[in-house]
N, CA, C and O atoms as a GROMACS GRO file, in nm:
protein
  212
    1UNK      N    1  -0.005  -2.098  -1.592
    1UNK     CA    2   0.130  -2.049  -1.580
    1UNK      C    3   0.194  -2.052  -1.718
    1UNK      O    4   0.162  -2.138  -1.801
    2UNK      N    5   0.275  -1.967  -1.739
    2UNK     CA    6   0.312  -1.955  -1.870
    2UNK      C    7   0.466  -2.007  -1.898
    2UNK      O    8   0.537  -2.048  -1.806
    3UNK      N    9   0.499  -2.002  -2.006
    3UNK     CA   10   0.659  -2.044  -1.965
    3UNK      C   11   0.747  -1.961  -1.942
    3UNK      O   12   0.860  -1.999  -1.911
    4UNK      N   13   0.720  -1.852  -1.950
    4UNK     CA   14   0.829  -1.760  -1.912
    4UNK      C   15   0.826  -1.803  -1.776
    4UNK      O   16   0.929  -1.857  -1.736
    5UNK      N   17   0.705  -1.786  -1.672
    5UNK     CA   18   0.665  -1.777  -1.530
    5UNK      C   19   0.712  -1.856  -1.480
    5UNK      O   20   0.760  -1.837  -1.368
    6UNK      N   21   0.720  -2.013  -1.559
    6UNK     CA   22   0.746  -2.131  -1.552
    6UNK      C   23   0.915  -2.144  -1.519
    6UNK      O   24   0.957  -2.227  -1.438
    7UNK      N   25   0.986  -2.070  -1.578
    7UNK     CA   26   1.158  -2.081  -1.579
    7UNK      C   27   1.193  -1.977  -1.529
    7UNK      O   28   1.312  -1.945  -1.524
    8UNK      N   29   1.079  -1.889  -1.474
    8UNK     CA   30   1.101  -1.788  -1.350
    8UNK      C   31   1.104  -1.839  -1.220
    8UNK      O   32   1.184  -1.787  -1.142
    9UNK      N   33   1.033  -1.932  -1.180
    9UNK     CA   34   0.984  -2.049  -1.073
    9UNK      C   35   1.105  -2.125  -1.038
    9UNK      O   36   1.173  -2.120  -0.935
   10UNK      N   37   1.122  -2.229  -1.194
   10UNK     CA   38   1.228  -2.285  -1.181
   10UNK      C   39   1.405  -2.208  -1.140
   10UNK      O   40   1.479  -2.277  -1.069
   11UNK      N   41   1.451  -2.084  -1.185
   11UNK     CA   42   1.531  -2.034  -1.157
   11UNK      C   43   1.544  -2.028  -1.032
   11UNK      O   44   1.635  -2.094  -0.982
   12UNK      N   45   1.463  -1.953  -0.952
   12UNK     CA   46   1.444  -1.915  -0.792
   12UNK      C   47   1.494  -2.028  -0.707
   12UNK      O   48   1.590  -2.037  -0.631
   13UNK      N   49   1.401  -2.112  -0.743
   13UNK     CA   50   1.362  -2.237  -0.661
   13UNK      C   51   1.528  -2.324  -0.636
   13UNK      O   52   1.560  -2.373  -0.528
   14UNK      N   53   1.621  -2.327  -0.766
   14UNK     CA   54   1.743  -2.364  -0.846
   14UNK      C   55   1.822  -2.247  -0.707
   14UNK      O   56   1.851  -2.321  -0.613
   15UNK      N   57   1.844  -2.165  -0.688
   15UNK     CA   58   1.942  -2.037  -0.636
   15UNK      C   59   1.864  -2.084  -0.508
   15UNK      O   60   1.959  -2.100  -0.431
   16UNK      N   61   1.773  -2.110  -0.449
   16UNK     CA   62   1.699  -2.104  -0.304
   16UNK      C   63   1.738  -2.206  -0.261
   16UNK      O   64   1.739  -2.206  -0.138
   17UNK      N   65   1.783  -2.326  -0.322
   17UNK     CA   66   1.852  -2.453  -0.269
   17UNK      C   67   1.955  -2.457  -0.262
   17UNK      O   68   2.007  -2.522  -0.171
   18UNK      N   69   2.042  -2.381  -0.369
   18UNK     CA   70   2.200  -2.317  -0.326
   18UNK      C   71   2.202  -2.282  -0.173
   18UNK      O   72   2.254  -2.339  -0.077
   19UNK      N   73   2.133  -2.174  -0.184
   19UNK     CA   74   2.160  -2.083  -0.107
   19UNK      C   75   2.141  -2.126   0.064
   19UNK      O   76   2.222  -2.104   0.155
   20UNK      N   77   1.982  -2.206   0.073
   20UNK     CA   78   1.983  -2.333   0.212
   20UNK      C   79   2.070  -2.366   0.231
   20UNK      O   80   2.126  -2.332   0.335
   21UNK      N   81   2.139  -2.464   0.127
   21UNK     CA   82   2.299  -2.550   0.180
   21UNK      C   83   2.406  -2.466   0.238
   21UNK      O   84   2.491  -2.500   0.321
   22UNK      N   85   2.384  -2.320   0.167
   22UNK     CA   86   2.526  -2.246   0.222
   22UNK      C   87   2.481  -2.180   0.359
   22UNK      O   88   2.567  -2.165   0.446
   23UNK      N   89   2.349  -2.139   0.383
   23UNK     CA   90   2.299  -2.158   0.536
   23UNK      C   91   2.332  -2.230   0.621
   23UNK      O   92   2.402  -2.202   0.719
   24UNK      N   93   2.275  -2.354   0.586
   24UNK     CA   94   2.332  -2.481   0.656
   24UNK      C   95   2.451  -2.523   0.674
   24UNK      O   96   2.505  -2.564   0.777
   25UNK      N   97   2.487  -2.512   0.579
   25UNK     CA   98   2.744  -2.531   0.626
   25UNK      C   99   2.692  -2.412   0.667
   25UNK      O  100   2.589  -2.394   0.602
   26UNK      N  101   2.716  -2.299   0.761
   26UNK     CA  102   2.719  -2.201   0.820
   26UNK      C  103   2.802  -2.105   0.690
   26UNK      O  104   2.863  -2.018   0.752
   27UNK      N  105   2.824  -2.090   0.570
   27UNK     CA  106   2.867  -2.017   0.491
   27UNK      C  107   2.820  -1.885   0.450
   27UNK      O  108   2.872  -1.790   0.393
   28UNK      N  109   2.694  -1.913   0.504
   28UNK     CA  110   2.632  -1.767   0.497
   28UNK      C  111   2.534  -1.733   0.657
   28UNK      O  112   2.494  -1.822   0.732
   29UNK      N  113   2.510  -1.568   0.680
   29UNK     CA  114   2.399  -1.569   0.846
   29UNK      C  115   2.286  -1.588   0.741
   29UNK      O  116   2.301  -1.582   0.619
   30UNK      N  117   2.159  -1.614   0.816
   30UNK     CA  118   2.025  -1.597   0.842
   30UNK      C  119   2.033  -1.448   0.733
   30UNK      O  120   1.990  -1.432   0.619
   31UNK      N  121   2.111  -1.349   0.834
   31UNK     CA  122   2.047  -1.203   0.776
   31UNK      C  123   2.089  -1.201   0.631
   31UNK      O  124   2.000  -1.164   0.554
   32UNK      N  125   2.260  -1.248   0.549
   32UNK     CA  126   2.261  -1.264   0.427
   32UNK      C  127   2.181  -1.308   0.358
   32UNK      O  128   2.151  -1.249   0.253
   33UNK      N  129   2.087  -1.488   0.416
   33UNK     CA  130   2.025  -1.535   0.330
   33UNK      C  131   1.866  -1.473   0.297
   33UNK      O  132   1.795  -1.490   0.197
   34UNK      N  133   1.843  -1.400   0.416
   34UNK     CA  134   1.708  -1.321   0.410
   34UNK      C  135   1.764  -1.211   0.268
   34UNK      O  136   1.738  -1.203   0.148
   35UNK      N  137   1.830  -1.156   0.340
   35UNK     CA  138   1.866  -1.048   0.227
   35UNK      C  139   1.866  -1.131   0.056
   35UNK      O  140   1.757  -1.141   0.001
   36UNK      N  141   1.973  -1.178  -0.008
   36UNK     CA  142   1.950  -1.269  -0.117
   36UNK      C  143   1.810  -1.280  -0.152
   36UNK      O  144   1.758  -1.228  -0.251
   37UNK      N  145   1.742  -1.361  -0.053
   37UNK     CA  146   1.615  -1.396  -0.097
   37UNK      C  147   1.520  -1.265  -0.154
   37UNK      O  148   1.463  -1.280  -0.262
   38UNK      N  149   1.503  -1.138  -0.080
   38UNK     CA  150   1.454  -1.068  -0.110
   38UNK      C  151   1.495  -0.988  -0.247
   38UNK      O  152   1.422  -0.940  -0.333
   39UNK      N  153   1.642  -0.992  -0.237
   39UNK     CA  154   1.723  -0.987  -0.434
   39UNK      C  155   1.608  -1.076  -0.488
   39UNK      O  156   1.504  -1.013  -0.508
   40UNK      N  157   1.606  -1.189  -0.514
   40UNK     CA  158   1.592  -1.309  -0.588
   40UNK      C  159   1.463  -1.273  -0.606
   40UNK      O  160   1.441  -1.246  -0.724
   41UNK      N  161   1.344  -1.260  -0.515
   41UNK     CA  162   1.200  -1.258  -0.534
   41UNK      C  163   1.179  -1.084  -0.619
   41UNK      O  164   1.096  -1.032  -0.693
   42UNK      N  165   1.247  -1.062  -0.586
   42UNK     CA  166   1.241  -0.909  -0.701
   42UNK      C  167   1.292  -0.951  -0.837
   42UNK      O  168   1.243  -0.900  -0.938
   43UNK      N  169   1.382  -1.034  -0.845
   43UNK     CA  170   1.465  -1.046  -0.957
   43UNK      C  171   1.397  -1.139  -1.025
   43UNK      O  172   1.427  -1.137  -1.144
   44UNK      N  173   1.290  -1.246  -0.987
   44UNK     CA  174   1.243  -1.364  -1.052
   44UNK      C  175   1.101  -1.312  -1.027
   44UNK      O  176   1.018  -1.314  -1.118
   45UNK      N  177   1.073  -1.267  -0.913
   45UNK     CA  178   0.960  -1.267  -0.940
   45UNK      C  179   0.821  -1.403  -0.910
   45UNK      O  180   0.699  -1.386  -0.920
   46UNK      N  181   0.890  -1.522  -0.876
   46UNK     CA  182   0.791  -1.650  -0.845
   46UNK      C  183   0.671  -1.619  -0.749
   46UNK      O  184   0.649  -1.534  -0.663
   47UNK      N  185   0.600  -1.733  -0.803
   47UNK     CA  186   0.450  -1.730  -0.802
   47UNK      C  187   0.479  -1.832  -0.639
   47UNK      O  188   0.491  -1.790  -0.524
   48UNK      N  189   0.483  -1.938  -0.678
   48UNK     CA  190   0.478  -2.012  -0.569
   48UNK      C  191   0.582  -2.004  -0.443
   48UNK      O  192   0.545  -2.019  -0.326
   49UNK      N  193   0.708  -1.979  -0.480
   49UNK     CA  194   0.806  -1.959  -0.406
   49UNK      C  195   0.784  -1.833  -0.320
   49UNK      O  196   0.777  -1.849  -0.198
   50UNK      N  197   0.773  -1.713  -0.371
   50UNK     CA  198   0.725  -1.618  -0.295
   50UNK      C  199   0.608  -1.662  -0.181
   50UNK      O  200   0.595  -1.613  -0.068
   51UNK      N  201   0.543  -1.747  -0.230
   51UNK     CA  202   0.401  -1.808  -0.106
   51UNK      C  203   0.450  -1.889  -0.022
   51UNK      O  204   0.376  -1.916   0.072
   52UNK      N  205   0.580  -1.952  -0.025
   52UNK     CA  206   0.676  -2.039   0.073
   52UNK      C  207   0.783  -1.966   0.127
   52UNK      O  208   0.896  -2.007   0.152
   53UNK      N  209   0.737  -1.856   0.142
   53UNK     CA  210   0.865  -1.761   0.208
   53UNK      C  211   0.872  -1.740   0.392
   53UNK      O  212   0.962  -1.673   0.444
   0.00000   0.00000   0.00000
Protein backbone atom coordinates (compact mmCIF):
# COMPACT_ATOMS: atom_id res chain seq x y z
CA UNK A 1 0.00 0.00 0.00
CA UNK A 2 1.36 3.19 -0.78
CA UNK A 3 0.90 6.40 1.00
CA UNK A 4 -1.16 8.12 -1.02
CA UNK A 5 -3.61 4.76 -0.75
CA UNK A 6 -2.71 4.86 2.78
CA UNK A 7 -4.45 8.55 3.59
CA UNK A 8 -7.02 7.47 1.05
CA UNK A 9 -8.05 4.57 3.58
CA UNK A 10 -7.50 6.71 6.39
CA UNK A 11 -9.80 9.61 5.05
CA UNK A 12 -12.86 7.26 4.27
CA UNK A 13 -12.63 5.27 7.23
CA UNK A 14 -12.37 9.16 9.32
CA UNK A 15 -16.01 10.40 7.27
CA UNK A 16 -17.53 6.54 7.67
CA UNK A 17 -17.45 6.96 11.47
CA UNK A 18 -18.91 10.43 11.23
CA UNK A 19 -21.29 9.44 9.28
CA UNK A 20 -22.45 5.84 11.58
CA UNK A 21 -22.92 8.22 14.56
CA UNK A 22 -25.20 10.51 12.53
CA UNK A 23 -27.11 7.18 11.50
CA UNK A 24 -27.29 6.21 14.82
CA UNK A 25 -28.71 9.72 16.56
CA UNK A 26 -31.24 9.17 13.73
CA UNK A 27 -29.67 12.45 11.93
CA UNK A 28 -29.45 10.94 8.86
CA UNK A 29 -31.97 7.59 6.85
CA UNK A 30 -30.19 4.42 5.91
CA UNK A 31 -30.92 5.71 2.20
CA UNK A 32 -28.74 9.17 2.87
CA UNK A 33 -26.06 7.15 4.48
CA UNK A 34 -25.98 4.51 1.60
CA UNK A 35 -25.97 7.30 -0.75
CA UNK A 36 -22.75 9.32 1.01
CA UNK A 37 -21.06 6.16 1.15
CA UNK A 38 -21.24 5.52 -2.44
CA UNK A 39 -19.94 9.58 -2.88
CA UNK A 40 -17.08 8.65 -0.56
CA UNK A 41 -15.96 5.19 -2.20
CA UNK A 42 -15.79 7.07 -5.60
CA UNK A 43 -14.21 9.98 -4.03
CA UNK A 44 -11.45 7.98 -1.95
CA UNK A 45 -11.44 5.22 -3.56
CA UNK A 46 -10.33 2.58 -0.38
CA UNK A 47 -8.95 -0.66 -0.65
CA UNK A 48 -10.18 -2.16 2.46
CA UNK A 49 -13.16 -0.14 3.29
CA UNK A 50 -14.78 -0.71 0.04
CA UNK A 51 -14.36 -4.77 1.09
CA UNK A 52 -16.39 -3.83 4.43
CA UNK A 53 -19.21 -2.39 2.67
Amino acid sequence: MTYEQFEREKEYEARMSILRKMLKSGLITKKEYDKIDTIFVKKYAPIFGALCR
